[in-house]
N, C-alpha and C positions, 0 to 999 in steps of 0.2 A: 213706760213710754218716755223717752229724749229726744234729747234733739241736740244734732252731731253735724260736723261737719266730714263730709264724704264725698265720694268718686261718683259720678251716674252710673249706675246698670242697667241693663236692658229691659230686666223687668219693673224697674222703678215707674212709677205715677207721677207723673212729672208739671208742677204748674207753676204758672209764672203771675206775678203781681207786684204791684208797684215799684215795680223794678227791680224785684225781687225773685229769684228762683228755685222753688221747694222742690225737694226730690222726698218720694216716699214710696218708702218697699213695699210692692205690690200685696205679701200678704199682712203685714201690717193695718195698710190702709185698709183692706177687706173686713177686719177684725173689728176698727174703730170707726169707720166711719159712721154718721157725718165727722169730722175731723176740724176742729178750727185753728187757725191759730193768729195771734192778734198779737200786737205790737204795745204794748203797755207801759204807763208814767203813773208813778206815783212818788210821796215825800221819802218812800222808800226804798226807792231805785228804779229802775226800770229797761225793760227785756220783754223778751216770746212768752207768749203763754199760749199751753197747749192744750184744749182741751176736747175731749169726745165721749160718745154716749157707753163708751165700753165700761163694763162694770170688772170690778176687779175680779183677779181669780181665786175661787176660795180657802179661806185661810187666809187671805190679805189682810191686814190690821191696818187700822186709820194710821198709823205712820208710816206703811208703804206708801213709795213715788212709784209705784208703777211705770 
């Protein structure tokens, strides 16, 4: 799972927030939802974070980004 900057499709899921507008592929969002993603700071940097209840697929190793 990433996050990209892209075109709308027809079939994207489409939401809007804080002035912001997320577009997500319809079968993606089916797979992972609930879906969050949040706006994040820390002394680290800070960006998107995405997260959701999907569980990896198997054979995924804790260093896959999914």
């Amino acid at each position: 799972m990433g996050l990209a900057l892209d075109e709308q499709k027809d079939s994207d899921k489409i939401f809007d927030g804080s002035g912001l507008t997320f577009l997500v592929e319809d079968e993606l969002f089916e797979r992972t939802k609930p879906l969050k993603v949040d706006y994040v700071s820390s002394p680290m940097g800070s960006g998107f974070s995405i997260s959701s209840s999907m569980k990896p697929a198997a054979g995924c190793g804790s260093s896959c980004s999914c």
